[in-house]
Steps between C-alpha positions, in 0.01 A plus 500: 500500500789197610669499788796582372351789318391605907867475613616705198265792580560477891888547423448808294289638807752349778739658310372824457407538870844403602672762237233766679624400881861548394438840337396700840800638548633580149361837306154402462435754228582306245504129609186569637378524117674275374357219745200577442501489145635159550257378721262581262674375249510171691105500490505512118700218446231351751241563209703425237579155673114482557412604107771249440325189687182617383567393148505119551715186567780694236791635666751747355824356372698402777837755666642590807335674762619809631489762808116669478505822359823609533673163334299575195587863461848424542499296165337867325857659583701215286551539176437205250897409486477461826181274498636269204739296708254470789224383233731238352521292843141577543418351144759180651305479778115517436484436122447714152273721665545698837335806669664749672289764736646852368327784690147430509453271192600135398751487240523212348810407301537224173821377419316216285441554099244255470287686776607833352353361199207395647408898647632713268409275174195304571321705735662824395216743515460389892845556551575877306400681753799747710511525848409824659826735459686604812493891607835544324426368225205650422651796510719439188194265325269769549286322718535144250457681177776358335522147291661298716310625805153549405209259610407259296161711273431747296790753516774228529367406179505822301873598654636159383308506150631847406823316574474238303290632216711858447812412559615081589293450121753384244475747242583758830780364624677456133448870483763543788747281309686829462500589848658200607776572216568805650511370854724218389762768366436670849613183656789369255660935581470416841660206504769546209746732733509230761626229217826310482703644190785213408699726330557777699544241809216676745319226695181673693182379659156625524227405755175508244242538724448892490520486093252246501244681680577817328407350174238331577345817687547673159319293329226507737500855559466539146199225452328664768569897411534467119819756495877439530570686813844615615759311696384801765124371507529123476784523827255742680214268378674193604602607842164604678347210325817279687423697822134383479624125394768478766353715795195388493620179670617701773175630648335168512483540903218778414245253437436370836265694658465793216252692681683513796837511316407833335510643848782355611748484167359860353870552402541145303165601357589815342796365379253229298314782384830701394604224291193450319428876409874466404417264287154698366772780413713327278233322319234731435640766327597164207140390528356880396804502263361248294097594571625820312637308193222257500243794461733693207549176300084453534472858378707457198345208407198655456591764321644226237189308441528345837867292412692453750874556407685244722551227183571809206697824659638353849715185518595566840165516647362223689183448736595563841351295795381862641301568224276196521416613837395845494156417318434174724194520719410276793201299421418460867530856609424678161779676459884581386801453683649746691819620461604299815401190354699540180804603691439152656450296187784689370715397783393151504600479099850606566553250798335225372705525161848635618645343865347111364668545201819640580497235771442194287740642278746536740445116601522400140848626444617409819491181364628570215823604680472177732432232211709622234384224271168610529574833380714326195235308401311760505739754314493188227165478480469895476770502236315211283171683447676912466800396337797710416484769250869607428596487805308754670240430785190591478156506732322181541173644396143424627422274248754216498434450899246174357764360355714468776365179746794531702507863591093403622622269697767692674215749586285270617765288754582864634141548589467155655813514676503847594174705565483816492207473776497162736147535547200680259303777698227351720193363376189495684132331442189628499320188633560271776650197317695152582830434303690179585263439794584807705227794513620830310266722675408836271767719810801289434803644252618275280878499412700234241819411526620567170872431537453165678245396247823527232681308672332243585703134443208331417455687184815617459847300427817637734246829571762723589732436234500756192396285212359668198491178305199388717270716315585355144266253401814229366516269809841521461514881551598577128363703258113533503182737588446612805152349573390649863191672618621794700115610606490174678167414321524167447727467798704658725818399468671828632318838504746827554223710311218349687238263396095533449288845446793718751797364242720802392334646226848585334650158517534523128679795517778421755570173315577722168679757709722228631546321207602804347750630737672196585552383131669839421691554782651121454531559142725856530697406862645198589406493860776322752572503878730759669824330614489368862080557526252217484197606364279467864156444409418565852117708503349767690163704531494838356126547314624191312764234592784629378886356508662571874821556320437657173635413165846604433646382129753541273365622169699410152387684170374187246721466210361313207670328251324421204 
């Protein structure tokens, strides 16, 4: 062990003692347990400093040092957002790739694509492991049985195939083409009362956030459930599964110490427990719902020569994401899910396809309202490939999104410039391995800084500017293809869906939901910018990064003339 290595650990015990001496003559109940959980606490990151050394001439990638024990749980209580600017003057400071001690791990942060590249592309299976959830968490992941939180094996597999296979497969997600018709006319209702007449003289505004996220939620609900559910059900779906997105947050402080917190925060506890079998309630009955109409549509088809009658006597019937998962089994643990675990892949489904939409989209037209000659090129573009059929305005449909380059690259610059997430979930490794010189030993987290990654200036002309045209493959930002890799597999050149084996399974997916929504809601509003308001593209954390100031617009009815 170095010297300096010595003088760290003797300043965690110095320190320590002297907290201890102090503490005589407060209550000594609880300090008393709290110190010395610390000091042993102090002796672990003896060890880990030890393991550390152990493990040759490489070092971790350089960062700041901080008080023993008690600096690095103080970084557990901070949220991301409030990480992000502290990370950027770290990243100025010591280079592309920093660590920061978070409770009793290193986390090691990327802000560089090439190196992103380098882990989650080249030596991707090394790096697609998760870190080990928090107590909170695993509360609502069902102790890491979801997709986005399960270890890198067997079952991770299996949850993300089903996925992909049942439901992300072309022919499956063409089969909701009339669910997303129906949620568009959802959205256009929603919106239509809020629009500007110019006959009858009545100017109003609407702030679009709320109708965003109720459509997309629809959508999902349906994907995921199979039925068109009241407005009743979606709101009462929508708002425990916002109470678990958006409280959640708020009990972060329970994971220092759990064993000891249980004791001590019973009351937060329960109310962590509360939410989740509050959850459980509103879910469940949907799941057994649709177990019950799985096993009567098997049963008829049987009795008629074993067809089943979603292509010939049902046009409204479409595979739900719950039914591919009540015959899954586990391959490690021989056996089916629980209902538990469904409720969680359930829930993850709806987040993962409604608040990063709805987001985006809300970015997207933001934009729209702040670059009006975006959206006019746009609207031109739009206009070119629909046309005008006697003067009545119909749906951009599904399949004339490929012919519009433009409306591609619109998507794309909101993703770049505005992510819904600044950072993927953390990666870990399942080996001890060196990256850029530094040791990434198999304890560490690994997070990537996907917002800083998209705007980078060496890649990326004026990075903060919203430029559409930098997509299009005519150097002069005219009329061409959009020619980008969005997996990042030849490189990463931005990477708001992830990159490697972890990349968001549904990428495909969000870029036709987007497309979709944005074309028609350009192509039946003309959006513009309420009189007196700049549109403040100021951000904020929620379970994405959503606009501080939400979107407020004028909305004008199209009126073609053909």
């Amino acid at each position: 062990m170095t010297r300096t290595e010595d003088l760290y650990i003797c300043s965690v015990l110095t320190f320590t003692f002297h907290s201890i001496h102090r503490i005589f003559d407060l209550k000594m109940e609880t300090w008393f347990i709290v110190i010395l959980v610390s000091f042993f606490s102090a002796l672990l990151c003896h060890l880990i400093f030890k393991k550390i050394s152990e493990n040759g001439q490489q070092k971790l990638p350089p960062g700041p040092l901080t008080i023993p024990v008690f600096g690095n749980l103080l970084w557990l209580r901070k949220s991301f957002s409030d990480l992000e600017p502290v990370l950027r003057n770290l990243h100025a400071q010591y280079g592309p790739i920093v660590t920061l001690r978070i409770g009793f791990r290193p986390n090691i942060f990327v802000a560089d694509r090439s190196i992103a590249h380098q882990a989650l592309v080249q030596k991707g299976a090394v790096f697609a492991d998760r870190p080990p959830a928090f107590p909170t968490t695993k509360i609502f992941s069902s102790n890491q049985r979801s997709i986005n939180s399960a270890f890198y094996g067997q079952s991770w597999r299996l949850l993300r195939r089903n996925l992909t296979s049942e439901i992300l497969q072309p022919t499956r997600v063409k089969s909701y083409t009339r669910a997303r018709s129906w949620v568009l006319e959802i959205l256009l209702d929603r919106l239509m009362p809020y629009s500007v007449n110019e006959y009858s003289g009545k100017v109003d505004h609407v702030f679009v956030v709320d109708h965003f996220q109720y459509a997309m939620f629809c959508l999902l609900v349906l994907m995921c459930f199979g039925d068109k559910l009241s407005e009743t059900q979606i709101k009462e779906i929508e708002v425990v599964q916002r109470r678990v997105l958006l409280g959640l947050d708020s009990y972060r402080q329970l994971n220092i110490f759990p064993r000891i917190g249980m004791i001590l925060f019973r009351k937060r506890w329960d109310q962590l427990f509360n939410l989740r079998r509050d959850q459980e309630a509103i879910l469940m009955p949907l799941i057994e719902v649709r177990k019950r109409v799985k096993q009567e549509r098997l049963s008829r088809a049987k009795v008629q020569a074993d067809v089943l009658l979603e292509d010939k006597d049902d046009d409204e019937f479409v595979v739900s994401y719950v039914e591919t998962l009540l015959d899954l089994e586990l391959p490690e643990e021989k056996r089916k899910l629980g209902m538990g675990e469904i409720v969680t892949l359930c829930s993850e489904f709806l987040n993962a396809g409604t608040d990063t939409t709805s987001t985006a989209l809300q970015w997207i037209m933001a934009n729209m309202v702040k670059y009006p000659h975006v959206q006019e090129r746009l609207y031109t573009e739009i206009k070119g490939v629909v046309g005008v059929h006697d003067g009545e305005i119909k749906k951009v449909k599904e399949e004339d999104l490929h012919k519009m380059s433009y409306l591609k690259a619109v998507v794309l610059e909101g993703l770049r410039r505005h992510p819904p997430a600044h950072a993927v979930l953390p990666h870990a490794v399942t080996e001890d391995v060196v990256l850029e010189g530094y040791l990434v030993p198999k304890n560490a987290n690994l997070n990537f800084m996907v917002a800083e990654m998209g705007w980078d200036p060496k890649v990326w002309e004026d990075p903060m500017a919203f430029k559409p045209e930098r997509f299009l493959s005519g150097n002069d930002g005219g009329v061409g293809d959009v020619l980008f890799d969005i997996t990042g597999s030849r490189e990463i050149k931005m990477m708001p869906f992830g990159a490697g084996r972890r990349i968001c399974p549904a990428f495909g997916l969000a870029m036709l939901h987007l497309e979709y929504f944005v074309a028609n809601l350009v192509w039946k509003f003309e959006w513009k910018a309420v009189d007196g308001d700049k549109v403040d593209l100021s951000e904020k954390e929620e379970f994405t990064t959503v606009m501080k100031h939400p979107l407020k617009a004028h909305l004008s009815p199209r009126v073609l003339i053909g």
